[in-house]
C-alpha positions as CSV (number, residue, x, y, z in Angstrom):
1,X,101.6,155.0,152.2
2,X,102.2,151.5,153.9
3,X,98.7,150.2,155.4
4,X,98.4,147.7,158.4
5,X,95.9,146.1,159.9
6,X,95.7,144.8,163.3
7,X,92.7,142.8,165.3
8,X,92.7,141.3,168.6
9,X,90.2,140.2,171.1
10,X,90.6,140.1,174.9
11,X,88.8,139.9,177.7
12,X,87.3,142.6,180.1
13,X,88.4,142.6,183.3
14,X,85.1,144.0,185.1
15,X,86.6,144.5,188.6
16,X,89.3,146.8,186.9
17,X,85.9,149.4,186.1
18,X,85.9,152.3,187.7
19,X,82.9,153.6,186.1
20,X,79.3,151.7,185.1
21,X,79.8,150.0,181.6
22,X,78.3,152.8,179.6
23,X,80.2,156.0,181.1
24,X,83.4,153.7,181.2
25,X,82.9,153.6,176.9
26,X,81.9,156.3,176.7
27,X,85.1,157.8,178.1
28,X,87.3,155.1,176.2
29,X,86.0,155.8,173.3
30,X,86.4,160.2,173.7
31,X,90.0,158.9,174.9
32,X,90.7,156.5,171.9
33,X,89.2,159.0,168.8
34,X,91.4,162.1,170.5
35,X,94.5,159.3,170.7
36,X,93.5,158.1,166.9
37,X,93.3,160.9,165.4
38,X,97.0,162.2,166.2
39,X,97.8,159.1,165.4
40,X,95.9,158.5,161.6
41,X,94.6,155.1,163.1
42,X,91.1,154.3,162.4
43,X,89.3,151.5,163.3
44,X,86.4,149.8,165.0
45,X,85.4,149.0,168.6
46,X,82.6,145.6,169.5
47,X,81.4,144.5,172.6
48,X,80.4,141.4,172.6
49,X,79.5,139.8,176.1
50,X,83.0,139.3,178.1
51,X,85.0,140.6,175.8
52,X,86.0,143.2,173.1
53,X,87.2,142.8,169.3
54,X,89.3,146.1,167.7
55,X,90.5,146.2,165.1
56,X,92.6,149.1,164.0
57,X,94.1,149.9,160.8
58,X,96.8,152.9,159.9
59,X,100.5,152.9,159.5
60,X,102.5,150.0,160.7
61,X,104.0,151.7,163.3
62,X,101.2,153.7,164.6
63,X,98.9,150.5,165.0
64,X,101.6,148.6,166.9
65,X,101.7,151.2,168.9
66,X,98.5,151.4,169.5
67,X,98.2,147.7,169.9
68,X,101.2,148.3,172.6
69,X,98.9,150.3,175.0
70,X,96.2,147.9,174.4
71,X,98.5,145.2,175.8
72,X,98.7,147.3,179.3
73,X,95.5,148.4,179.7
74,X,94.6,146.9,182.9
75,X,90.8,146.5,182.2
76,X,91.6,143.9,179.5
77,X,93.5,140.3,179.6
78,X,93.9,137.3,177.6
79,X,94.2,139.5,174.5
80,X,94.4,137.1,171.4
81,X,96.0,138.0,168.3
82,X,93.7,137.2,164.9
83,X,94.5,139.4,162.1
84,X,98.3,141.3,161.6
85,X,98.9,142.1,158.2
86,X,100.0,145.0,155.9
87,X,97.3,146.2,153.7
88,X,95.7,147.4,150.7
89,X,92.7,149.5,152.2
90,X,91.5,150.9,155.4
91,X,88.0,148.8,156.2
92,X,87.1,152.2,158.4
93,X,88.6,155.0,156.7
94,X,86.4,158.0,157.8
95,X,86.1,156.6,161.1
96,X,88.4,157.3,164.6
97,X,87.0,154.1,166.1
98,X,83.4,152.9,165.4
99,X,81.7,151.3,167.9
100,X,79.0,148.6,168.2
101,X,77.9,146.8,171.8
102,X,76.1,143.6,170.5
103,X,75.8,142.4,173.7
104,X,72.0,142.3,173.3
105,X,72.1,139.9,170.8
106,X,69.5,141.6,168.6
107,X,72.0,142.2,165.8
108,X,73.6,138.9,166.0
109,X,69.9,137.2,165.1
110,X,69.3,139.7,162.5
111,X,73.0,139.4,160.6
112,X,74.4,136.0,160.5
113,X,77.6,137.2,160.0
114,X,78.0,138.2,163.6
115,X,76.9,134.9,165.4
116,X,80.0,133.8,165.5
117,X,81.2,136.4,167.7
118,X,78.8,135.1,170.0
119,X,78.8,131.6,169.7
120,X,82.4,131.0,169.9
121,X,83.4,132.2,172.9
122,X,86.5,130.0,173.0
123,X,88.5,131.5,169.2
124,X,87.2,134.3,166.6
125,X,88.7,133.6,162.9
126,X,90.5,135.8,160.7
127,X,87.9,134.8,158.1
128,X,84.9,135.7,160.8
129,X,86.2,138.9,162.2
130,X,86.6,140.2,158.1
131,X,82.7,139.1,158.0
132,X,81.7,140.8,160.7
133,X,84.2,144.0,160.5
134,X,83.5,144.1,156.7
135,X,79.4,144.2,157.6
136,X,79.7,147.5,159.3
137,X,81.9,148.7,157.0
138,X,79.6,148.3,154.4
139,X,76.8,149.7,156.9
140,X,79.3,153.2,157.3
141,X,79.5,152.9,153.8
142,X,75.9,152.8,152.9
143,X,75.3,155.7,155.2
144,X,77.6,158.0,154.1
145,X,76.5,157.1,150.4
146,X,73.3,158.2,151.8
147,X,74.8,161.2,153.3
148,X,76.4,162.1,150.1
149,X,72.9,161.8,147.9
150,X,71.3,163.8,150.1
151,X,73.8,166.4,149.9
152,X,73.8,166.1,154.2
């Protein structure tokens, strides 16, 4: 099966809420798994001060698709494009969208690999979005390692 991977980041537009940050995620997120699922996307979800970074991996077509109704979701603008490109292995594979809200900055100071999500608030590279998508990852995949050892 033909693998593609997709990432963008875009900005939240806050007066487009129509719920308090945590119940409107909350909702997106029961929304996105239900939509992913159908779909075979998988992927993962960070919040990271004004904005948002997905990335979302599956069959070509599905993720475009996907990518598609990103592009009119009226809570989000000035999406920016930084990864599109078939691939060899989902990053998320057991997951219908993982999410992370590192708008505390405690995880940031504790993994250098996720500063520059925060300290470039003008352009996140390809190469810094693998680091930081690739970190949790590895963090699912320790887990369910984990998981697996202690026969959970």
């Amino acid at each position: 099966m033909e693998l593609y991977r997709a990432c963008y980041r875009s900005k939240i537009r806050w007066d487009k809420l129509r719920l308090p940050l945590p119940d409107e995620i909350d909702k997106t997120l029961l929304r996105i798994r239900r939509i992913n699922r159908k779909a075979g996307v998988t992927g993962a979800l960070l919040l990271v001060d004004q904005h948002i970074i997905q990335v979302l991996e599956g069959r070509p077509g599905q993720v475009l698709d996907t990518v598609y109704c990103v592009m009119n979701d009226p809570r989000l603008h000035a999406l920016e494009g930084i990864i599109h490109e078939p691939v060899d292995f989902r990053l998320f594979p057991n997951s219908l969208m993982f999410f992370r809200d590192l708008t505390d900055g405690v995880a940031a100071s504790r993994h250098e690999v996720l500063r520059p999500l925060l300290d470039h608030p003008g352009e996140v590279t390809r190469d810094e979005a693998y680091l930081a998508f690739g970190h949790f990852a590895q963090e699912l995949e320790e887990g369910r390692i984990t998981n697996d050892m202690l026969m959970i």
